[in-house]
N, C-alpha and C positions, 0 to 999 in steps of 0.2 A: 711147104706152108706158104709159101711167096705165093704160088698160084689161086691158092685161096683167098690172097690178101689185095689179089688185083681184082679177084671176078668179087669179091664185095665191096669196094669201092666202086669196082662200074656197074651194080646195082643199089647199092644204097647210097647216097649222101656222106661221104664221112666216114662210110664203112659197115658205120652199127646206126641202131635204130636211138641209141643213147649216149651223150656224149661221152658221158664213166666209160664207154666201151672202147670208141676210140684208140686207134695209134698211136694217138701222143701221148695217152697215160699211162702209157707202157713200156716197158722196155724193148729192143728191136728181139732180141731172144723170147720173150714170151709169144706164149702160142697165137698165132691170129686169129683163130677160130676153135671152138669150143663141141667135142660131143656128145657129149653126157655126163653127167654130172650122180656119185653116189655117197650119203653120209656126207662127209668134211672134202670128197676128191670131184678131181676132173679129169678128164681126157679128151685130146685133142685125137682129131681123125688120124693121125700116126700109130695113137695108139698108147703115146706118151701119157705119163699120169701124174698130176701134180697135187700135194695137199694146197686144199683152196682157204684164202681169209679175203676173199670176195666177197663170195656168197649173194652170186644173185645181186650185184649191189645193196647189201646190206636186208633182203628181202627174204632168202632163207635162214630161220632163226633153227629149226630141229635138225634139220641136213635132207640134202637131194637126196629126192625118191624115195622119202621115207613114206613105210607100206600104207601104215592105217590112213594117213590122209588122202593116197592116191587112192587108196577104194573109195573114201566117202567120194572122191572128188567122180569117181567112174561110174560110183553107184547113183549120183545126183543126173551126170551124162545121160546113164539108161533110161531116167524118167522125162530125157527128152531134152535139158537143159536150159530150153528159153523157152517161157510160157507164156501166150495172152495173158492172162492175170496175172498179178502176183502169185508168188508159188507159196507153197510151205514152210519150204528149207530159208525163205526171203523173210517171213515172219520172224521163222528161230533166229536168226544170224541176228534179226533187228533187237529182240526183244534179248540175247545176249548182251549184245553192245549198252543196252541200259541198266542191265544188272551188273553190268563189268564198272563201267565207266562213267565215276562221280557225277561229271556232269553235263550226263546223257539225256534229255528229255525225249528226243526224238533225233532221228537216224535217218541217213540218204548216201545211199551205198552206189558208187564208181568204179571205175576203170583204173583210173593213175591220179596220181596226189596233185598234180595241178589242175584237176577239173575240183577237186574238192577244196582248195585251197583259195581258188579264185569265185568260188560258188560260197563260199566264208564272207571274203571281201564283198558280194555283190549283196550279200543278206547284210551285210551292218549298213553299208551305203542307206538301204531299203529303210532300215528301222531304222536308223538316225536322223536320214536324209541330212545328212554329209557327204562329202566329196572327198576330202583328204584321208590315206589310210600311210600311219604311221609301222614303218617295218624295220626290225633287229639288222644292223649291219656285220653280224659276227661271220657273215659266209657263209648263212643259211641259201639255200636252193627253194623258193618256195613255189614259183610257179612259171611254165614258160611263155607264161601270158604277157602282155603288155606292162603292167602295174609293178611289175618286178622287174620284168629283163630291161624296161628302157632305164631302169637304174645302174645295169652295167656296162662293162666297155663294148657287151655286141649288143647294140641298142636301134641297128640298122635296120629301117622300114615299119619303128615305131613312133607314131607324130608326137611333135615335141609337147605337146598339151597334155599328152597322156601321162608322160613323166613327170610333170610339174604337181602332179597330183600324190604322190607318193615321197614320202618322206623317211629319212634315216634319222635310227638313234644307237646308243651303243648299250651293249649289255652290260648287267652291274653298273648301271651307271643310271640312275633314276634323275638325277637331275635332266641329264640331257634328252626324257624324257618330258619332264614340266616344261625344259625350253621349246618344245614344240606346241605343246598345249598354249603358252603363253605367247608363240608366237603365230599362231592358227587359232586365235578362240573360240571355240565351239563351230570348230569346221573341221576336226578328224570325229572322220567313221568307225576308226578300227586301228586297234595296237596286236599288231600279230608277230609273234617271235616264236622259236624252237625254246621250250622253255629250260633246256637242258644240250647241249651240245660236246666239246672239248672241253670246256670249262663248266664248273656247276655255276649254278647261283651263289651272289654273297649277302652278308648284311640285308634281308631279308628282303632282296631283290622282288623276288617272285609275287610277295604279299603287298609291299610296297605298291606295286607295281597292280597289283588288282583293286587296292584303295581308290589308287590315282585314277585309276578309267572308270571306277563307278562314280567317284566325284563330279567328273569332268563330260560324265554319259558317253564316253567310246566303250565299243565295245572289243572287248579283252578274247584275242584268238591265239592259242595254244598249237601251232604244227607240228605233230607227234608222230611224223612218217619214220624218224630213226626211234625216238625215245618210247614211244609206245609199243607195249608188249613185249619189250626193252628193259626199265624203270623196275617195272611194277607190272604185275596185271592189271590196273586201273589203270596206268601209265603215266605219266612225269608226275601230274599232277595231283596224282593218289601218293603221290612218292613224295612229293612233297608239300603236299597237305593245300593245293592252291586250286580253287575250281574259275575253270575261264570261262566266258558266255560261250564261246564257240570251239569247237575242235578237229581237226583233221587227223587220221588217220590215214597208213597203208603197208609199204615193204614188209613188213614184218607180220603182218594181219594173220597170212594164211600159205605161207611156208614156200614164197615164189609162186601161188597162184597171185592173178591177177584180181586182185579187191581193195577199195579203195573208203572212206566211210568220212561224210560230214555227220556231226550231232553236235549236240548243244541245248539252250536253253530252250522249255516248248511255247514262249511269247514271241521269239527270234526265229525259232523253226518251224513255227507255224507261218509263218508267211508265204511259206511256199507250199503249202497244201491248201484245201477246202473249207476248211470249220473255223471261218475269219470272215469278216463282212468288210473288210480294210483292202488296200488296194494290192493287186495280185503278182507276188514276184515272180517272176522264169528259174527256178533256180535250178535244178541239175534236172535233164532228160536225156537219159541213155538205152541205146536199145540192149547194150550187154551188160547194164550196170548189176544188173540184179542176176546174173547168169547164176546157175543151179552148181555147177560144181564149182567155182570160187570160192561162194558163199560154203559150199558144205565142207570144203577144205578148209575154211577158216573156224570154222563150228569144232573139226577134228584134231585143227592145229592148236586151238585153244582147252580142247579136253586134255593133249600131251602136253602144253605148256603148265600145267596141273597136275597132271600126275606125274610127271617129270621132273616136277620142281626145276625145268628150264631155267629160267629167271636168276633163280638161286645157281645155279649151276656156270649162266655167264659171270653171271658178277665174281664168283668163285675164280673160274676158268682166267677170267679177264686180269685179276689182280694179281694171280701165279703168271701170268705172260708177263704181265706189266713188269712184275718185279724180278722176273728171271733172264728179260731184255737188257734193264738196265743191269743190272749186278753182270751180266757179261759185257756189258760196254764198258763197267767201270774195270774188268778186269784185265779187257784186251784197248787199257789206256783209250779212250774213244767217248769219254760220258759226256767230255765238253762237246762232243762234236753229236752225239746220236744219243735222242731221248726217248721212251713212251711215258707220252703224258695223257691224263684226262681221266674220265671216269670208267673202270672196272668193266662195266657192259660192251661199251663203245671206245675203247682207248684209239690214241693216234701215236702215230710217230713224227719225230721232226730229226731233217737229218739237217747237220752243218756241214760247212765248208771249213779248212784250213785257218780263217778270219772268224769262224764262230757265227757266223750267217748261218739262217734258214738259205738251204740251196737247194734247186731241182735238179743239177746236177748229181749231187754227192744222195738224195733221193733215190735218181737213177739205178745211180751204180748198187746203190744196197738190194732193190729192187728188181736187178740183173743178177746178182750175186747168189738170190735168192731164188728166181727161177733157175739158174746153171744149179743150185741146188734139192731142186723138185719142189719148191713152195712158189706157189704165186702170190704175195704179198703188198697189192699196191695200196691197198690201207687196213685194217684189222676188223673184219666184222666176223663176231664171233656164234656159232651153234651150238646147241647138245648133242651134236657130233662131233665135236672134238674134246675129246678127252685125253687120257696121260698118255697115251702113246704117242697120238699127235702134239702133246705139250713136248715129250719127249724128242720129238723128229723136228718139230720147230726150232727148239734150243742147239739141234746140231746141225741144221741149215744155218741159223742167224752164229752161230759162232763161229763157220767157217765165212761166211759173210762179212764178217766185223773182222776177221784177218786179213781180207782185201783193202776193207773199207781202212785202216792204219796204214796199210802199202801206200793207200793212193792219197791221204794225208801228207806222209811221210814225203811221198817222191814226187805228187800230183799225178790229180785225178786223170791229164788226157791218157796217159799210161796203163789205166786199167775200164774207162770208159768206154765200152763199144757200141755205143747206141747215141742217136740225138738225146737228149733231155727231154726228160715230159715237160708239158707247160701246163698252165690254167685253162681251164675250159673258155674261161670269160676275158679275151682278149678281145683284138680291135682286129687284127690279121693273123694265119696261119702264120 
């Protein structure tokens, strides 16, 4: 696997084409390259087969290479796949997404969640003609645009002007949202957060929070690339009952195809189309945005996520790991040091150190423990491919797991650590 691990570094950047992919999120025992992918599993070109809670970075929701949707996806291919016009299958997808989703008026389907995300940001600028767009600092990912990353520590070869435009506030915390209002008066464009993440909403965060931007005329944008299709089939915001002006969608859309979807309100989203006499925005043009089998893979992924009762089935799936995680932690002494926390759909874990620190060490090693036990687990995203067997093979990987993870408590970590530590993606240097 080494030789794998050099010829993709000397063609890609980093290795992967996504940071999630990356060396450093991983353990040095996980595989470095990936073959295929079936249900909840993987395999590596050895041959090696691991249960996956990857998935795709959180993008296959039913499981790899599931049938129905690779036909739609093959059958869309035969009719040619990129069409001069708009296609057929480009209509349906659209005219789903507005049946699906509260607050849908109109629909502009992409590639990857930062063309849609930043194409959100450019339409409130548009209609507000505002400048400042206020964003959730909870360790959301929203775009790899300027307006986001010069907010982080790799901020390098973004001009300092660009960053002074974009603003931080914290979730569950509306105040610290008015202190931006009060201290920018009517110069934010746009309040955009994940309306759901590791933590829900509290004290009616979410509604609060759609009061404040219509008062105040920003416009309220929802990034629903984990939590949609997730949630809810409306997604967060059918879940919790709060409709934002704008929306992004993706990962989850259409089962690791690649589709990607802005909508929103049709006075906001019309700006970017024809039937407006007002002046005219740029807002998303892709030559594959509208490709034929994405689209129809997300049309089939959304028929199984229905008759599947998907949905029902993570939230199910997510709260039996959740709570059969901890109750082994708590029994192999370890509950102060390794938790899963967060919501049923999308849970996390947090590992500690010997001091009760969040660590990327003691991360690590669980996360090593786990692959020497055929699970690759560098964070929990769950399918309607894993069921009790796999709930069953999880619980006796992380139990042998959690008998290391007390070892190296007990006696310290460098003693059972074989690998460097992962680190954050959003540093200053490797």
């Amino acid at each position: 696997m080494e030789n794998y691990r050099k010829r993709l570094h000397n063609a890609i950047p980093g290795g992967a084409h996504t940071y999630s992919r990356g060396d450093d999120q991983f353990p040095e025992n996980a595989p470095s390259i990936l073959e295929r992918g079936k249900g909840a599993y993987i395999w590596a070109p050895d041959g090696k087969k691991y249960l996956d809670y990857g998935m795709g970075l959180r993008s296959v929701t039913i499981g790899y290479a599931y049938e129905s949707i690779m036909e739609a996806a093959y059958d869309a291919i035969k009719k040619g796949n990129n069409l001069t016009r708009p296609s057929t299958v480009e209509l349906e997808a659209a005219e789903l997404i507005k049946k699906l989703i509260p607050s849908a008026d109109l629909v502009k389907f992409a590639k990857n969640g930062s063309n849609v995300t930043t194409a959100a940001v450019k339409l409130a600028r548009a209609y507000t003609k505002r400048k400042y767009v206020a964003l959730c600092d909870i360790g959301s990912f929203f775009s790899f645009d300027d307006w986001y990353i010069g907010l982080t520590p790799m901020d390098d070869g973004i001009p300092e002007e660009h960053k002074q435009l974009s603003l931080k506030f914290s979730y569950n915390d509306i105040d610290s949202v008015k202190k931006l209002f009060d201290e920018y008066p009517n110069q934010i464009a746009a309040v955009i957060l994940e309306p759901v993440t590791f933590e829900e909403p509290k004290d009616n965060f979410l509604q609060d929070l759609r009061k404040l931007c219509t008062e105040q005329g920003a416009v309220l944008i929802f990034d629903e690339m984990i939590s949609g299709f997730r949630w809810h089939i409306g997604g967060a915001q059918a879940y919790y009952n709060v409709k934002p002006d704008l929306t992004t969608f993706g990962k989850a859309m259409a089962n690791g195809f690649s589709v990607a979807a802005l909508c929103g309100k049709q006075e906001i989203m019309e700006l970017g189309g024809l039937n407006h006499n007002k002046e005219r925005v740029f807002l998303i043009s892709t030559t594959h945005g509208a490709e034929m089998s994405g689209l129809a893979a997300f049309i089939a992924t959304t028929k199984v996520l229905q008759e599947k009762k998907v949905i029902e089935h993570m939230w199910d799936y997510g709260k039996k790991l959740q709570t059969g995680m901890n109750k082994l932690a708590k029994e192999k002494g370890i509950d102060s040091y390794f938790e899963v926390v967060g919501c049923p759909p999308s849970p996390n874990y947090i590992a500690r150190d010997e001091n009760g620190n969040a660590s990327f060490e003691f991360r690590t090693l669980y996360s090593q423990e786990m692959v020497n036990n055929e699970v690759l687990m560098p964070w929990i995203a769950l399918s309607y491919s894993h069921q009790e067997k796999e709930l069953e093979l999880t619980f006796d990987a992380v139990s042998k797991s959690f008998d290391i993870y007390r070892k190296a408590i007990d006696e310290g970590i460098k003693n059972y650590l074989k690998s460097k530590p992962v680190k954050p993606v959003f540093r200053k240097f490797n």
